[in-house]
Chimera marker file (.cmm) of the C-alpha trace (Angstrom):
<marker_set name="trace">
<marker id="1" x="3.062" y="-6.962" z="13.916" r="1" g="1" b="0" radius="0.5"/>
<marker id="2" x="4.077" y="-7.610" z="10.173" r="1" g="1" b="0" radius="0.5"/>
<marker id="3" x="2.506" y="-5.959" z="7.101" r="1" g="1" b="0" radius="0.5"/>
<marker id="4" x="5.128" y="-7.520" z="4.295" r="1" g="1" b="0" radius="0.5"/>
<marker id="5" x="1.907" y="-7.246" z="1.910" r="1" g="1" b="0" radius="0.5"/>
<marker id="6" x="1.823" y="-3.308" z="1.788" r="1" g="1" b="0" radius="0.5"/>
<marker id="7" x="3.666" y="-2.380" z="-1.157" r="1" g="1" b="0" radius="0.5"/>
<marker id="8" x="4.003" y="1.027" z="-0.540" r="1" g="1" b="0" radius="0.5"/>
<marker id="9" x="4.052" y="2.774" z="3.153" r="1" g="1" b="0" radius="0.5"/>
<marker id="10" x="3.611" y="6.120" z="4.316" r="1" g="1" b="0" radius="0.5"/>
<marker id="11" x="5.162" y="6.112" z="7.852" r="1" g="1" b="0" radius="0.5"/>
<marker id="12" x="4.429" y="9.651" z="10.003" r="1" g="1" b="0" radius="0.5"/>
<marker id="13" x="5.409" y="10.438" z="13.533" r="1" g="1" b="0" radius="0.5"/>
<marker id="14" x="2.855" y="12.769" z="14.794" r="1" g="1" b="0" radius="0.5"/>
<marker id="15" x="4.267" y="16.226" z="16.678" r="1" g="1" b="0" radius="0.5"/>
<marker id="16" x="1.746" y="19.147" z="17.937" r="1" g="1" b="0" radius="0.5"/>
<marker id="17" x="2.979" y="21.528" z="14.847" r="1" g="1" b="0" radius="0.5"/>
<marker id="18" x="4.933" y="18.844" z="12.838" r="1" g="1" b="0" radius="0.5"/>
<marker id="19" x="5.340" y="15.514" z="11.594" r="1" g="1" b="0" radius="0.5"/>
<marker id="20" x="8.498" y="13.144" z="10.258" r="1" g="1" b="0" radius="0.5"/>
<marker id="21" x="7.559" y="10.962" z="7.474" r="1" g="1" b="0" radius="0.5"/>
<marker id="22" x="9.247" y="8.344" z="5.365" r="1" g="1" b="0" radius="0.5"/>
<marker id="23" x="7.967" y="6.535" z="2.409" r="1" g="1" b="0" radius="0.5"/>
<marker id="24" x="8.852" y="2.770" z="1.977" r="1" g="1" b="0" radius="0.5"/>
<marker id="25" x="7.724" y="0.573" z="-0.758" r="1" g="1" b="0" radius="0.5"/>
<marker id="26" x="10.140" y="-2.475" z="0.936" r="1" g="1" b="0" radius="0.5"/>
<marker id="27" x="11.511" y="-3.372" z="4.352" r="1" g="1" b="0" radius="0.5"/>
<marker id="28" x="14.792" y="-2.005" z="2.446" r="1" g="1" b="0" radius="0.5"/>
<marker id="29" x="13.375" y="0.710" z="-0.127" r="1" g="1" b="0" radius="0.5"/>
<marker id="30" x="13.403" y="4.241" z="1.241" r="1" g="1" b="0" radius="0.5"/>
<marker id="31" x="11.759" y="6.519" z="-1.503" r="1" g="1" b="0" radius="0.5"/>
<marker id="32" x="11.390" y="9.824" z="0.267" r="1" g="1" b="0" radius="0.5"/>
<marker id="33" x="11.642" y="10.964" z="3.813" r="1" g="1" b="0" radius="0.5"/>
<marker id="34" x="11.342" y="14.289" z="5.584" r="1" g="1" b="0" radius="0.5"/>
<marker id="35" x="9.584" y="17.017" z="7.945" r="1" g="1" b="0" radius="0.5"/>
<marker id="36" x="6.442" y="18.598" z="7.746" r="1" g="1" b="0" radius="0.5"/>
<marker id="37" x="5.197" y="21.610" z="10.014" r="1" g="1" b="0" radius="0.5"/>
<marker id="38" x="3.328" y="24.966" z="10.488" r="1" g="1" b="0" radius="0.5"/>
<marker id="39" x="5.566" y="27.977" z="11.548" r="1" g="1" b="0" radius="0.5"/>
<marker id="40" x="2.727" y="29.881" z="13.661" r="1" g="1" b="0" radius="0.5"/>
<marker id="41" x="0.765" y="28.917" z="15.784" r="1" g="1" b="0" radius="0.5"/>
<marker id="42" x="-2.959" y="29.723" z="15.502" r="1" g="1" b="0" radius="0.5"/>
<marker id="43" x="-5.987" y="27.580" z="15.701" r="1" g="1" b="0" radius="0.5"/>
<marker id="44" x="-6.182" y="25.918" z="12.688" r="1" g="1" b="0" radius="0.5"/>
<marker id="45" x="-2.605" y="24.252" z="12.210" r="1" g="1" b="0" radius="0.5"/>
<marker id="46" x="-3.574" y="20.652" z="13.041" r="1" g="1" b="0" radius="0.5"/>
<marker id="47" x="-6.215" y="21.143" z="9.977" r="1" g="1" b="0" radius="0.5"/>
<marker id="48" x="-2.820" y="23.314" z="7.666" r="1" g="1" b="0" radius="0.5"/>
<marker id="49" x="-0.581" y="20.018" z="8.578" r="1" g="1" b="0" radius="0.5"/>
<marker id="50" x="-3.363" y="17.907" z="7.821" r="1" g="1" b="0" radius="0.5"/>
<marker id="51" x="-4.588" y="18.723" z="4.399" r="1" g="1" b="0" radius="0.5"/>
<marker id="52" x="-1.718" y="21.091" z="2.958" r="1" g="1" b="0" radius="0.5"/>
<marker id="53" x="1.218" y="19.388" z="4.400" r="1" g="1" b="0" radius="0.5"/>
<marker id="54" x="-0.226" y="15.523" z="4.018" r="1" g="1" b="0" radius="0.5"/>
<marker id="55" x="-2.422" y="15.417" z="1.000" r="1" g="1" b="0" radius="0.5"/>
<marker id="56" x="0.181" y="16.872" z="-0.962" r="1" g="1" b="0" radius="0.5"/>
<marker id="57" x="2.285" y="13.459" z="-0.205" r="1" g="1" b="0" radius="0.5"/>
<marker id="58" x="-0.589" y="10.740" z="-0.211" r="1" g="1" b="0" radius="0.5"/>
<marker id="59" x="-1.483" y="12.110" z="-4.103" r="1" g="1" b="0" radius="0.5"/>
<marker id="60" x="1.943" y="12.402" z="-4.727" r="1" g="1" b="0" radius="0.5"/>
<marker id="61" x="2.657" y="8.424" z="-3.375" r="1" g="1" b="0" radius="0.5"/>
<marker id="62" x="-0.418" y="6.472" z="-3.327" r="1" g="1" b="0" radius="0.5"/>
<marker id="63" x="0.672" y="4.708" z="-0.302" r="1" g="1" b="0" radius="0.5"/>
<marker id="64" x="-1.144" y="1.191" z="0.334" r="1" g="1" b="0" radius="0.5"/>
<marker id="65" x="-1.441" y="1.867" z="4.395" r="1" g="1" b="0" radius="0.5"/>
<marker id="66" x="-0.957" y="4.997" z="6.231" r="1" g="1" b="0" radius="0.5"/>
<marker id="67" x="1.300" y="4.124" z="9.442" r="1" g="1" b="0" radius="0.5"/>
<marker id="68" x="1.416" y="6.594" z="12.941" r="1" g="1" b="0" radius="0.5"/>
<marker id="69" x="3.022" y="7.073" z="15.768" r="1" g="1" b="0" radius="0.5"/>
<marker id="70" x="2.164" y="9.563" z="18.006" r="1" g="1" b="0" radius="0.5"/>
<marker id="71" x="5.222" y="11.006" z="20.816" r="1" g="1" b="0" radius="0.5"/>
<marker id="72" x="5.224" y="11.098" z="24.462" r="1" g="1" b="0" radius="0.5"/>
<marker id="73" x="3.359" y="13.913" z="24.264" r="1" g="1" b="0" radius="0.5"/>
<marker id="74" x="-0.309" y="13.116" z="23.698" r="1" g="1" b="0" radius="0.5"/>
<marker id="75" x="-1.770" y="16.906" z="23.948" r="1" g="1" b="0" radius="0.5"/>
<marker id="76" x="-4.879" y="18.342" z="22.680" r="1" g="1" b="0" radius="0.5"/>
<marker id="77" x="-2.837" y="19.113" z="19.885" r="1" g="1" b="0" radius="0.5"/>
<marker id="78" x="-1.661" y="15.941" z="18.876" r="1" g="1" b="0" radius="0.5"/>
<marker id="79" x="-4.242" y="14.032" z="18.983" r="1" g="1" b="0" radius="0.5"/>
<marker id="80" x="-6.907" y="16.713" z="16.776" r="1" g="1" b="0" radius="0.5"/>
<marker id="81" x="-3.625" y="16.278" z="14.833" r="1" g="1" b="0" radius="0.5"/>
<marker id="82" x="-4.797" y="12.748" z="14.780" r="1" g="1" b="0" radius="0.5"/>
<marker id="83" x="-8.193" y="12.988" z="14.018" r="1" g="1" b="0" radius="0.5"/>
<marker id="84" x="-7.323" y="15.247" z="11.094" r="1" g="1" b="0" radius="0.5"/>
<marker id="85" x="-4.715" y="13.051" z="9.914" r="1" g="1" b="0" radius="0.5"/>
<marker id="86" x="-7.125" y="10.127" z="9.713" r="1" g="1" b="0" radius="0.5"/>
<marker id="87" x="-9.891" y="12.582" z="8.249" r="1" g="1" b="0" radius="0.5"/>
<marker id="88" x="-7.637" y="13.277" z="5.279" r="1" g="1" b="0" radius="0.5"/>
<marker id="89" x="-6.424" y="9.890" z="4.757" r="1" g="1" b="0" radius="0.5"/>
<marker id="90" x="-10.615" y="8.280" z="3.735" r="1" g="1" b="0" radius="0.5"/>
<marker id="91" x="-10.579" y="4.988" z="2.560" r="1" g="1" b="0" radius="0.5"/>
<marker id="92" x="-6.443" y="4.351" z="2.545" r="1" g="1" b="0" radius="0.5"/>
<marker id="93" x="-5.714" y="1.948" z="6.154" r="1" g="1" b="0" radius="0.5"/>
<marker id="94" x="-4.422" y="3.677" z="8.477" r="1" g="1" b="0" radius="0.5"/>
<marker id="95" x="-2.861" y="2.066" z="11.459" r="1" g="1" b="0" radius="0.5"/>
<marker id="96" x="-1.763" y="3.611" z="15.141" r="1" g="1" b="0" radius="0.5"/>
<marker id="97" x="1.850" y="2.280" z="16.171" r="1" g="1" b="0" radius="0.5"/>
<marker id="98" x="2.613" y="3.339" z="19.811" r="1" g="1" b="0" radius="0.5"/>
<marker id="99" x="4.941" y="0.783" z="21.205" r="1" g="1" b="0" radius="0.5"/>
<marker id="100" x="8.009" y="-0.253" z="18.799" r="1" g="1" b="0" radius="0.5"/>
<marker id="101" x="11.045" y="0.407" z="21.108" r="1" g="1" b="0" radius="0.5"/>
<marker id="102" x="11.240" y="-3.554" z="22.588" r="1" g="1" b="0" radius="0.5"/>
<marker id="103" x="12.077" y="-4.357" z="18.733" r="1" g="1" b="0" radius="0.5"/>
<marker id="104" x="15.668" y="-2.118" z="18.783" r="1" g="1" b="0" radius="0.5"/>
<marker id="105" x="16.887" y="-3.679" z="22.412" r="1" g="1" b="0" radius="0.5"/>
<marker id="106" x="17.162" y="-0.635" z="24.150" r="1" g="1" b="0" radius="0.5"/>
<marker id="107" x="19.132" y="1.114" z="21.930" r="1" g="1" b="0" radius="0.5"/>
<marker id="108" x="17.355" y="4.564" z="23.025" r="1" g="1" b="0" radius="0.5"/>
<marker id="109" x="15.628" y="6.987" z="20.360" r="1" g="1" b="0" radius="0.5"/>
<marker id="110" x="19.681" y="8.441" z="19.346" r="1" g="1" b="0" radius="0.5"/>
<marker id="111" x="20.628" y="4.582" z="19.136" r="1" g="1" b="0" radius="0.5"/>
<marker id="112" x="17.534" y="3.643" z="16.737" r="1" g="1" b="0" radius="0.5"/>
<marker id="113" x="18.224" y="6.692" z="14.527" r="1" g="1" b="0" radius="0.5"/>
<marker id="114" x="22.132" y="6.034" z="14.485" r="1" g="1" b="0" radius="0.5"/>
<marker id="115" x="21.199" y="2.190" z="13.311" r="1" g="1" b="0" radius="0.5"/>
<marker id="116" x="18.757" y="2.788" z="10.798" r="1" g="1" b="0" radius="0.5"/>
<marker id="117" x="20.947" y="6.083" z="9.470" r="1" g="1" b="0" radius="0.5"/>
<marker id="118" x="23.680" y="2.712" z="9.360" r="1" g="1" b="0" radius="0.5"/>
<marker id="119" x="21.034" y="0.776" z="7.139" r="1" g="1" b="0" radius="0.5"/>
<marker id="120" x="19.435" y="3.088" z="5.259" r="1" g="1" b="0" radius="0.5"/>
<marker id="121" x="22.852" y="5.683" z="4.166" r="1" g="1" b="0" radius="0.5"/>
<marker id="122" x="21.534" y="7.892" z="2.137" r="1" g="1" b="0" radius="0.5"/>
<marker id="123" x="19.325" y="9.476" z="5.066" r="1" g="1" b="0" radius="0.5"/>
<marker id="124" x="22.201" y="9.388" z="7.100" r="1" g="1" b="0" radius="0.5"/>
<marker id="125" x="23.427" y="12.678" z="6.537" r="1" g="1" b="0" radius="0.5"/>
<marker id="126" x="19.803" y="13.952" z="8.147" r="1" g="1" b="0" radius="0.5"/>
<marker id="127" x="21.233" y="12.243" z="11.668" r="1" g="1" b="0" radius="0.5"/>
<marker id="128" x="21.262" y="14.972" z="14.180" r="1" g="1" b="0" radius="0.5"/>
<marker id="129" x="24.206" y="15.111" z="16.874" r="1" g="1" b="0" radius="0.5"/>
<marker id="130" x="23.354" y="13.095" z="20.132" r="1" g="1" b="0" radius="0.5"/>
<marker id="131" x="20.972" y="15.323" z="22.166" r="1" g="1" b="0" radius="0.5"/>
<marker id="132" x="22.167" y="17.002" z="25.279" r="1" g="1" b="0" radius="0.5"/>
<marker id="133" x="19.404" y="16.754" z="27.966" r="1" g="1" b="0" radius="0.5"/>
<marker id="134" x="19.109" y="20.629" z="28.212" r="1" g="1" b="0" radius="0.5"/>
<marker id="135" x="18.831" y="20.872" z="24.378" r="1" g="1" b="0" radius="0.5"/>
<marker id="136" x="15.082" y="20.298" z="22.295" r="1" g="1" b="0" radius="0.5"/>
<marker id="137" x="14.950" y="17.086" z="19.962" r="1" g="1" b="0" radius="0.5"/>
<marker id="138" x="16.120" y="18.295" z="16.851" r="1" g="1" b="0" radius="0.5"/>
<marker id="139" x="13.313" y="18.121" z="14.474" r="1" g="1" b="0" radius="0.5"/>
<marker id="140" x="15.106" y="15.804" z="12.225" r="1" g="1" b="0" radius="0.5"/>
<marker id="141" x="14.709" y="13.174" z="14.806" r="1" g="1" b="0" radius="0.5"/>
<marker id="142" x="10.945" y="12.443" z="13.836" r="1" g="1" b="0" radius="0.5"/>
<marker id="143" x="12.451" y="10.946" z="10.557" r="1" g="1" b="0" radius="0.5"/>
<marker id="144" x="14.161" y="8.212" z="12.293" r="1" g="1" b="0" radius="0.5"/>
<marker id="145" x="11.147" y="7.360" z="14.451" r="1" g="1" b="0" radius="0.5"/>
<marker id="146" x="8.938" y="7.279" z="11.629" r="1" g="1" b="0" radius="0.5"/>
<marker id="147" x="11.348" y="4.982" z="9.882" r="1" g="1" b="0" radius="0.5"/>
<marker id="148" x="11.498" y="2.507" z="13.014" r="1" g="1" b="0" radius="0.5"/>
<marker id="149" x="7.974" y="2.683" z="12.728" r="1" g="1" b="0" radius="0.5"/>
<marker id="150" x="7.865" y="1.596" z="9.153" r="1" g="1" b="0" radius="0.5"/>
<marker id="151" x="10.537" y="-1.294" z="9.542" r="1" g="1" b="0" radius="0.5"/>
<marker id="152" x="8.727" y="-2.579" z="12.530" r="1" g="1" b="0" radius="0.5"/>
<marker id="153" x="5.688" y="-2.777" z="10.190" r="1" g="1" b="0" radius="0.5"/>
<marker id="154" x="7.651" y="-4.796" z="7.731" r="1" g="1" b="0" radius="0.5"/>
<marker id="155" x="8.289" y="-6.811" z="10.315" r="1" g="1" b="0" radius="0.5"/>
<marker id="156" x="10.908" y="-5.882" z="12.654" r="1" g="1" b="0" radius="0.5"/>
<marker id="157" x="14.390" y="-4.401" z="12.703" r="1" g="1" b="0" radius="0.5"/>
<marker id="158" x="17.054" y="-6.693" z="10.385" r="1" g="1" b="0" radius="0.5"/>
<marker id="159" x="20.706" y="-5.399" z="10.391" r="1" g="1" b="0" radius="0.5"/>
<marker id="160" x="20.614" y="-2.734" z="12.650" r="1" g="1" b="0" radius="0.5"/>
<marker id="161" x="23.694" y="-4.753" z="14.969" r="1" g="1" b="0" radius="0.5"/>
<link id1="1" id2="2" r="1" g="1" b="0" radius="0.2"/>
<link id1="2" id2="3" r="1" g="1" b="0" radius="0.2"/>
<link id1="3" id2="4" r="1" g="1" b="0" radius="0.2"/>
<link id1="4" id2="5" r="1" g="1" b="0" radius="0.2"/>
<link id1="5" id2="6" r="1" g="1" b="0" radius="0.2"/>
<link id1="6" id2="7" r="1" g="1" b="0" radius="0.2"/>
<link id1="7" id2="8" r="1" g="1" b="0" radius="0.2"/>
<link id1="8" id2="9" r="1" g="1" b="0" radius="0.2"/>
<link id1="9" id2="10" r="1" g="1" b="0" radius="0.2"/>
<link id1="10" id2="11" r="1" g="1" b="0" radius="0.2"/>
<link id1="11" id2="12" r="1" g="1" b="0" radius="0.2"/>
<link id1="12" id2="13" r="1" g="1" b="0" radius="0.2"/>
<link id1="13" id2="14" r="1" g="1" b="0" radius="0.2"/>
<link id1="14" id2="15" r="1" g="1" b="0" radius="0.2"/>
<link id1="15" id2="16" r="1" g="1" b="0" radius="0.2"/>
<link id1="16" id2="17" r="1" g="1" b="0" radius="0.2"/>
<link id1="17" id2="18" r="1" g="1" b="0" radius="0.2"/>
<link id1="18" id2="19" r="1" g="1" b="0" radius="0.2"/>
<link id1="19" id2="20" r="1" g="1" b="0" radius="0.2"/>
<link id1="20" id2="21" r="1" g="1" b="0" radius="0.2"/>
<link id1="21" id2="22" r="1" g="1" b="0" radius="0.2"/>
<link id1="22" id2="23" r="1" g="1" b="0" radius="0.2"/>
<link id1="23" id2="24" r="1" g="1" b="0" radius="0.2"/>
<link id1="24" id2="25" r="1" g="1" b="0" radius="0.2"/>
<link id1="25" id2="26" r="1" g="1" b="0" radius="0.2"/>
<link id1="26" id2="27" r="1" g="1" b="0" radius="0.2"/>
<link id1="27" id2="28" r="1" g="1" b="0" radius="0.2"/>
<link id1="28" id2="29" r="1" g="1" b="0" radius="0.2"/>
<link id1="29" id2="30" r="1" g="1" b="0" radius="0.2"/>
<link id1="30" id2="31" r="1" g="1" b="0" radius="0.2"/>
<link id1="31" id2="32" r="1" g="1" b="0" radius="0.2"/>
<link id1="32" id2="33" r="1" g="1" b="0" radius="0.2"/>
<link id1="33" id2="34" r="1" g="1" b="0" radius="0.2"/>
<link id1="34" id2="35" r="1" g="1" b="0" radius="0.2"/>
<link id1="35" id2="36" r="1" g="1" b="0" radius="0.2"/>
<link id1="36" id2="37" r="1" g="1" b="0" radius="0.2"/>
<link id1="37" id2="38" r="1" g="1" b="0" radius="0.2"/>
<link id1="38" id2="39" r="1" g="1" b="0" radius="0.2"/>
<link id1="39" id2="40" r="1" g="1" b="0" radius="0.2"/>
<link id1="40" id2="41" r="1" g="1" b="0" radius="0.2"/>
<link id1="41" id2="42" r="1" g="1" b="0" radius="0.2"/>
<link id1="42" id2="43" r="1" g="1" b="0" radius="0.2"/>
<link id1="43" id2="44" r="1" g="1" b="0" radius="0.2"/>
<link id1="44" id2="45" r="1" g="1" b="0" radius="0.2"/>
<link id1="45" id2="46" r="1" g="1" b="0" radius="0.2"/>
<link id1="46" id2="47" r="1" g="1" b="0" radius="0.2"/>
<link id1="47" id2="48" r="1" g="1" b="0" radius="0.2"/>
<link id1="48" id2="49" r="1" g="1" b="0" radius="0.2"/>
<link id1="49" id2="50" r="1" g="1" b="0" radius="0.2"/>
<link id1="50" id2="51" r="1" g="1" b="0" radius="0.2"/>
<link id1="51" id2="52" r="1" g="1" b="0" radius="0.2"/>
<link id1="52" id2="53" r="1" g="1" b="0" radius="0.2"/>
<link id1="53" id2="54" r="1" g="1" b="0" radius="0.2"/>
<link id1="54" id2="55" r="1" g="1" b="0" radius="0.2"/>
<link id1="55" id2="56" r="1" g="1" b="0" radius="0.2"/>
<link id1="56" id2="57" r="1" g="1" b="0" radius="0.2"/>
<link id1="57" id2="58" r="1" g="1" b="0" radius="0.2"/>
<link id1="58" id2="59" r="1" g="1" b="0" radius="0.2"/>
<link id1="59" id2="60" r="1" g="1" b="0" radius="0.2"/>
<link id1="60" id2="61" r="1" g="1" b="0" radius="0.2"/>
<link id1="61" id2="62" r="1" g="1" b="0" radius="0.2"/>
<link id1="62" id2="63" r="1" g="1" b="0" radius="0.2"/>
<link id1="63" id2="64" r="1" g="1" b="0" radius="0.2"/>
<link id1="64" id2="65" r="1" g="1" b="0" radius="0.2"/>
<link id1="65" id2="66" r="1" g="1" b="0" radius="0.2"/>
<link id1="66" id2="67" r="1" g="1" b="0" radius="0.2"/>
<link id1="67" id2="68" r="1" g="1" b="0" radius="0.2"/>
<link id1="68" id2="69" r="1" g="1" b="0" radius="0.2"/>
<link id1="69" id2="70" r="1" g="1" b="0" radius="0.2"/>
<link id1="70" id2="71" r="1" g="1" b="0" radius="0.2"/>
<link id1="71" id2="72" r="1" g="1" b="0" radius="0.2"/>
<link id1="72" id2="73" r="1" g="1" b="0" radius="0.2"/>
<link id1="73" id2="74" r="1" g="1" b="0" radius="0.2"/>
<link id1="74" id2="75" r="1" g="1" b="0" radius="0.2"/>
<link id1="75" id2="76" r="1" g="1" b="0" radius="0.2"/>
<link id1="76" id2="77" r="1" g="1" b="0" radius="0.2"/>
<link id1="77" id2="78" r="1" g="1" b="0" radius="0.2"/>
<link id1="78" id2="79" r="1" g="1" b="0" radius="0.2"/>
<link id1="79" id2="80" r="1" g="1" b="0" radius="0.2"/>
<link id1="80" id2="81" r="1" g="1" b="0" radius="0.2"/>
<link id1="81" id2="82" r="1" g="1" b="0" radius="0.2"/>
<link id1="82" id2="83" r="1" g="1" b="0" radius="0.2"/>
<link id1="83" id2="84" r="1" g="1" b="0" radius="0.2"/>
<link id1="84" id2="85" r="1" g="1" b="0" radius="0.2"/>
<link id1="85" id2="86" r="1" g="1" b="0" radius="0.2"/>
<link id1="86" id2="87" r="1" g="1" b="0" radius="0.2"/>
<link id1="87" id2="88" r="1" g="1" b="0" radius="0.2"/>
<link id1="88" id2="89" r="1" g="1" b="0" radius="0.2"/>
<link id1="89" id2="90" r="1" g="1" b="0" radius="0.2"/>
<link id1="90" id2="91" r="1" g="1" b="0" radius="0.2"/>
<link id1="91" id2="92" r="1" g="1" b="0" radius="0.2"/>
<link id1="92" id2="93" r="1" g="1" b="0" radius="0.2"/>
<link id1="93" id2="94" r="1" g="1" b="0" radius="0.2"/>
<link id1="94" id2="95" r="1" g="1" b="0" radius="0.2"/>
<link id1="95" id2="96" r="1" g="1" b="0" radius="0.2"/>
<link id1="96" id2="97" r="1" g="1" b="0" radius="0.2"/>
<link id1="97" id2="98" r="1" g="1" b="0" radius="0.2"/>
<link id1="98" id2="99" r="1" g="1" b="0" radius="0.2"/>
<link id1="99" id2="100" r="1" g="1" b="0" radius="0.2"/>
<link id1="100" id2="101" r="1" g="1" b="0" radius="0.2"/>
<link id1="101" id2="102" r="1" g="1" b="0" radius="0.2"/>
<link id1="102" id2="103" r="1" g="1" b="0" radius="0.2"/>
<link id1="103" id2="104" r="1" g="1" b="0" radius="0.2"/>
<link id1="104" id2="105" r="1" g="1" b="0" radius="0.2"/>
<link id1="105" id2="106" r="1" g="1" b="0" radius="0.2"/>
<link id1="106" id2="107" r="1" g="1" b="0" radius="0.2"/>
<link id1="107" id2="108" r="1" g="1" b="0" radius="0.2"/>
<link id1="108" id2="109" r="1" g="1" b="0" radius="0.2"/>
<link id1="109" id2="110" r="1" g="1" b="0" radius="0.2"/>
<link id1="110" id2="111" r="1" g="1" b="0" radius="0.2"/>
<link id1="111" id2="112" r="1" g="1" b="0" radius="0.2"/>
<link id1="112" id2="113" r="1" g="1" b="0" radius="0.2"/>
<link id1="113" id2="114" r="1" g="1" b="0" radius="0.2"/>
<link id1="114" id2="115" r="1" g="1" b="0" radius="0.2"/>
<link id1="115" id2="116" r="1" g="1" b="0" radius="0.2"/>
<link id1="116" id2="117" r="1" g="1" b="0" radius="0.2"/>
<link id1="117" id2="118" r="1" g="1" b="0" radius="0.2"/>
<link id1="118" id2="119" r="1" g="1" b="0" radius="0.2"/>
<link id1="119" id2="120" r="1" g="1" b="0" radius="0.2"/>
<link id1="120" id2="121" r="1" g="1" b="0" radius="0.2"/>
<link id1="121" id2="122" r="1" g="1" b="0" radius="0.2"/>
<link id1="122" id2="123" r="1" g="1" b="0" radius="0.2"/>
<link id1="123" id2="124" r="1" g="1" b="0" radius="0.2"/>
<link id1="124" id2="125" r="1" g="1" b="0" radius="0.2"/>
<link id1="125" id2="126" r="1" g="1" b="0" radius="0.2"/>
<link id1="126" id2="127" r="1" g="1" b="0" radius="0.2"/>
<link id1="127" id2="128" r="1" g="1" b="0" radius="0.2"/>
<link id1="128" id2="129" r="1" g="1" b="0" radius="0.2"/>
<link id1="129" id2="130" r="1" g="1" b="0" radius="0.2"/>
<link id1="130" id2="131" r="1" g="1" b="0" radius="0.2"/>
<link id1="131" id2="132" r="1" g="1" b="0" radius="0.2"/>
<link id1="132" id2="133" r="1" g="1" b="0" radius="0.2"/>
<link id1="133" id2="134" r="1" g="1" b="0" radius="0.2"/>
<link id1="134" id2="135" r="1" g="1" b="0" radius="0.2"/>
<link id1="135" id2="136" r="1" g="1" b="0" radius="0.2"/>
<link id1="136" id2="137" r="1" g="1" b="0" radius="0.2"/>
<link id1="137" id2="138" r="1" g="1" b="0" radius="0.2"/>
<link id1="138" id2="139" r="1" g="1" b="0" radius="0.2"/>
<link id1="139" id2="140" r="1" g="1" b="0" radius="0.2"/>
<link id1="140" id2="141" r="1" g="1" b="0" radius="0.2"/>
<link id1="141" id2="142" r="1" g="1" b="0" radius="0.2"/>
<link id1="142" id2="143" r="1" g="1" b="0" radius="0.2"/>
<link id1="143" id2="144" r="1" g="1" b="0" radius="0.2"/>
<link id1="144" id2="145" r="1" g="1" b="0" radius="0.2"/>
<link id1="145" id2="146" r="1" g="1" b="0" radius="0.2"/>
<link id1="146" id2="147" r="1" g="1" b="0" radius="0.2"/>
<link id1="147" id2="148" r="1" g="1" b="0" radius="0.2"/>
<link id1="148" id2="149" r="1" g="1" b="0" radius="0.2"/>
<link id1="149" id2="150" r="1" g="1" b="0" radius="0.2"/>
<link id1="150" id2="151" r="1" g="1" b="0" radius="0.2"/>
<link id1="151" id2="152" r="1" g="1" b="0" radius="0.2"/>
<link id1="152" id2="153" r="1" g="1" b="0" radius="0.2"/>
<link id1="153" id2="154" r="1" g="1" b="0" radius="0.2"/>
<link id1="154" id2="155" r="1" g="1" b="0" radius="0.2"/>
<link id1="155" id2="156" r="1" g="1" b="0" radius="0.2"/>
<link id1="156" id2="157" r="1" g="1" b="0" radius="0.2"/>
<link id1="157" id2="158" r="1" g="1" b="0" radius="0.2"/>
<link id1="158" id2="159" r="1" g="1" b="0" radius="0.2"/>
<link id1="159" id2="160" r="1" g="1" b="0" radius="0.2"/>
<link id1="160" id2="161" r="1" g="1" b="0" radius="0.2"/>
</marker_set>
């Protein structure tokens, strides 16, 4: 999949109380990048990520297309998440990205963040330690994966060896 006409992109990696997000206006121009979320937990926080979290960034950026990928975890949450996301976004495209990892060889979700921290340095500082599996993702993570999102957009993964 290759959207090299998009000037600007506004990549997001969908979480049940947060989202990563990176904004590219090139294959190799990061403009901002970060983490979005709600603190507590009540009924409404898919709608509080949604329009005071998000529209703050799509007035602030303009993007041309509005890129997603949701996790593993496809709860209720995420996906009215989702359907607020795509409520808020109107007439800007928005596309659904759930299968990107055949593009970085198997380098595992660590290994993609490690190579595009490699290619894109001045995020690299935001490159959590290597997980242990009975520790939670750091929440800096969702960064990365909404960068491998974007690049795969752009089409594909170029110096990340």
């Amino acid at each position: 999949m290759k959207y090299k006409s998009f000037a600007r992109v506004l990549a997001i990696d969908l979480h049940p109380r947060h989202f990563g997000y990176v904004i590219l206006e090139s294959p190799d121009r990061l403009l901002d990048w970060g983490v979005r979320r709600t603190y507590q937990k009540t009924k409404r926080h898919p709608q509080v990520l949604a329009r005071e979290r998000l529209r703050p960034l799509l007035r602030t950026w303009i993007p041309d297309v509005v890129i997603a990928r949701i996790g593993e975890r496809r709860d209720k949450n995420v996906r009215e998440l989702f359907r607020q996301t795509k409520k808020e976004l109107g007439a800007t495209p928005f596309l659904l990205m759930s299968e990107f990892r055949d593009h970085y060889l198997g380098l595992g979700k660590h290994g993609r963040a490690v190579a595009l921290a490699a290619r894109f340095p001045n995020i690299g500082w935001k490159l959590p330690a290597k997980r242990k599996p009975w520790d939670s993702e750091h929440y800096s993570m969702s960064i990365f994966e909404a960068l491998a999102v974007a690049i795969v957009a752009y089409g594909g993964p170029t110096s990340h060896t």
